[in-house]
N, C-alpha and C positions, 0 to 999 in steps of 0.2 A: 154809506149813501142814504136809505133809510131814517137813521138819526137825521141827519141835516134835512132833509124833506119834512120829517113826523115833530120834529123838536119846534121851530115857530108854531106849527097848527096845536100840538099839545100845550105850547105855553101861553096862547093864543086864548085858550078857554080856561087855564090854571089862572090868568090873569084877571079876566073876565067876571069870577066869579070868585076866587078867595083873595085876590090883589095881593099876594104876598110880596115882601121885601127882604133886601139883603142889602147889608153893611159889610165894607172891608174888602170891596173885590180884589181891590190895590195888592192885597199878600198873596193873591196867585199868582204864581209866575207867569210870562206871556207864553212861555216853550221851556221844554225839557220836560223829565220824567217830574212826578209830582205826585203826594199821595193826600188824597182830603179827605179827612179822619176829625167824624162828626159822632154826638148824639145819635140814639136814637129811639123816636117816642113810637113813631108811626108808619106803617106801611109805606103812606103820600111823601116821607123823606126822601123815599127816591127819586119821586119827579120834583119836589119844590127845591129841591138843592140843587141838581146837574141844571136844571129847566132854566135858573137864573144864572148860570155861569159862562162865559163866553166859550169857552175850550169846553170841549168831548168830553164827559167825562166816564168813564165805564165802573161798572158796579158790580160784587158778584155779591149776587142773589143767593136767597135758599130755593130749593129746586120746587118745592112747596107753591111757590106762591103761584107758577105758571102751572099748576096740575087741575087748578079748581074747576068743574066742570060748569057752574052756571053760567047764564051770562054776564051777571056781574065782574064774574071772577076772571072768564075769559078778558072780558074788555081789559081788565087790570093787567092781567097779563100779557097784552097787547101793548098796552101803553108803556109797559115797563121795560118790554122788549126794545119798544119805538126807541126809549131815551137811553140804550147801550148796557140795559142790566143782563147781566150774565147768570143762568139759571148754571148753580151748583149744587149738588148732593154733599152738606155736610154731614155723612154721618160717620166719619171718620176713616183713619185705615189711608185706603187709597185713595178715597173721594178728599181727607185732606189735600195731600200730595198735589192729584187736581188740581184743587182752587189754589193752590200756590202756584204752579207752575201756569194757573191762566195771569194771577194776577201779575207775574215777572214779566210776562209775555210784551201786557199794557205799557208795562213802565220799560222794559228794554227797548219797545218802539218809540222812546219819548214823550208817552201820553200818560193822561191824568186816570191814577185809581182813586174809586169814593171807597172808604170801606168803614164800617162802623165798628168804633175796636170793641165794646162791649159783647160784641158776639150774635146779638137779637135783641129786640123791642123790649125796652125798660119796662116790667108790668106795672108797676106804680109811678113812675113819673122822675124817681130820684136817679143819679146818674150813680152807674155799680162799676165793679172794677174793671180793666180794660183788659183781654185775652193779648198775648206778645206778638200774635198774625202781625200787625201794623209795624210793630218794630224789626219784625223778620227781611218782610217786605223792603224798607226804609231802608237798610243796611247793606242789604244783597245790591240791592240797585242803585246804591247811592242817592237816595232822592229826599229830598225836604219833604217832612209831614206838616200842613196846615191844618191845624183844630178848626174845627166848626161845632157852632153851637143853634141847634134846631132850638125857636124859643115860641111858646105858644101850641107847638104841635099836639103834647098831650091833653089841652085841656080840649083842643078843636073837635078832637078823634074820639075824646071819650065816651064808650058808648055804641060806635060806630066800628063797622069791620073794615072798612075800604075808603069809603070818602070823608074826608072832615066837614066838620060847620062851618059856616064863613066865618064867625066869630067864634074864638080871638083871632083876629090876623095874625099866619103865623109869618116871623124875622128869622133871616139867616144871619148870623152875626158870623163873621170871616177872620179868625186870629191871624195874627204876623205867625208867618213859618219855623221850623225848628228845625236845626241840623241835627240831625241822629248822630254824628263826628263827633260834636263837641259835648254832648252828652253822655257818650262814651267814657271822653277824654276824665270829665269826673271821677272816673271810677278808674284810674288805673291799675292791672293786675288781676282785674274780676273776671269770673268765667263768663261763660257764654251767656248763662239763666240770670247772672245778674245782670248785665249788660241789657239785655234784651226787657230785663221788668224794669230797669233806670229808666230807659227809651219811653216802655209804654206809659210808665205812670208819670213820668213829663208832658205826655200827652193828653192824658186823663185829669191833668194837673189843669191846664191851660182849657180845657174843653170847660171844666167845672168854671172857672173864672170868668168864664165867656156867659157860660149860660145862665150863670145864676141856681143850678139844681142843688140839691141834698146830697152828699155821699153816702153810699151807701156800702159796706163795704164785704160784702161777697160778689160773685157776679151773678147777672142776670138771670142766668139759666139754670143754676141752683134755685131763687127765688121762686121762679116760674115751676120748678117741680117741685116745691113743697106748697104752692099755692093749686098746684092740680089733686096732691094727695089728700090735703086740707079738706079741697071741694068733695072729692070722691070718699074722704072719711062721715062729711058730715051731709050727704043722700041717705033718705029713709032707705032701711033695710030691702023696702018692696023695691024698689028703683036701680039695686045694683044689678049688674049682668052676676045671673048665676057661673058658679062654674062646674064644668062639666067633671 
């Protein structure tokens, strides 16, 4: 209930003020379960994507993003709640288990999961490999995965922790669906892990196409920790935390 009340009024001022667009609505289904398996540059992905789509669509979140004490960060956290994102604890273990069992939940009741296969926010811009969650998903439940491709997002955010620029206008570009089945069907004989990396990297496949980015090919969250080690090798000696 929530969403349908908070969803016009948030999209209401997202339109207002960065007028984003989106191509391709035609490849979402009108009903059934559904998985939309996007990019991802920016935090604001989670509102400018579900914001412009007709159907619910639910999100799981890092649990991160709704802990921030400011008020910046509450408000985001607000809004993110508004439009159906699911705060999860990835840090493994049983908190995966968790976010698998929320995200079947979605899709056993016939509705739409967003989920971004890369894992977390592209640090540079280029699109990295996709984690198999999305084809896990796809498989268990039977559901067609639509790529989506966020275009303009990184360049809007850069800089920025929470809100983008108006400019670039950021486009949701919407690919035709893919059956995870016939995917499969390629690969006759293969275990589970190849199965499951066929699926994601047809996904990753079709997302790249859409979007226009750079491949890059480890995954994100690898990147991201050796650009934290990087930073923290190259602090003057006076500025690290001693240790005790």
């Amino acid at each position: 209930m929530l969403y349908e009340i908070a969803k016009p009024f948030v999209m209401a001022v997202v339109r207002a003020v960065w007028a984003p667009t989106l191509s391709g609505h035609e490849n979402i289904p009108e009903q059934g379960p559904v998985i939309l398996a996007s990019n991802h540059l920016t935090y604001a992905d989670t509102v400018f994507l579900p914001g412009q789509v007709r159907r619910s669509v639910h999100f799981l979140g890092k649990s991160d993003i709704f802990s921030g004490r400011s008020p910046i960060a509450r408000l985001a956290g607000a809004v993110m709640r508004g439009l159906h994102v699911m705060p999860v604890d990835r840090s493994g273990g049983g908190a995966a288990r968790t976010a698998i069992q929320a995200g079947l939940e979605v899709l056993s009741r016939g509705d739409v999961l967003g989920i971004y296969p890369e894992g977390t926010r592209s640090p540079d811009g280029r699109l990295h490999r996709g984690k198999t969650g999305v084809a896990r998903f796809a498989l268990a439940a039977e559901a067609p995965i639509v790529p989506v491709a966020m275009i303009g997002a990184f360049e809007a955010q850069r800089g920025r922790k929470y809100f983008p620029r108006r400019r670039p206008r950021i486009h949701v570009e919407v690919g035709a669906p893919i059956d995870p089945a016939e995917v499969v069907a390629r690969h006759p004989g293969a275990d589970e892990a190849t199965r499951l990396r066929a699926v994601t990297d047809e996904v990753m496949d079709r997302i790249a196409a859409l979007s226009g980015q750079e491949r890059a090919p480890g995954y994100a969250s690898d990147v991201k920790r050796r650009l934290r080690a990087e930073q923290a090798a190259a602090k003057p000696a006076g500025t690290r935390r001693r240790r005790r």
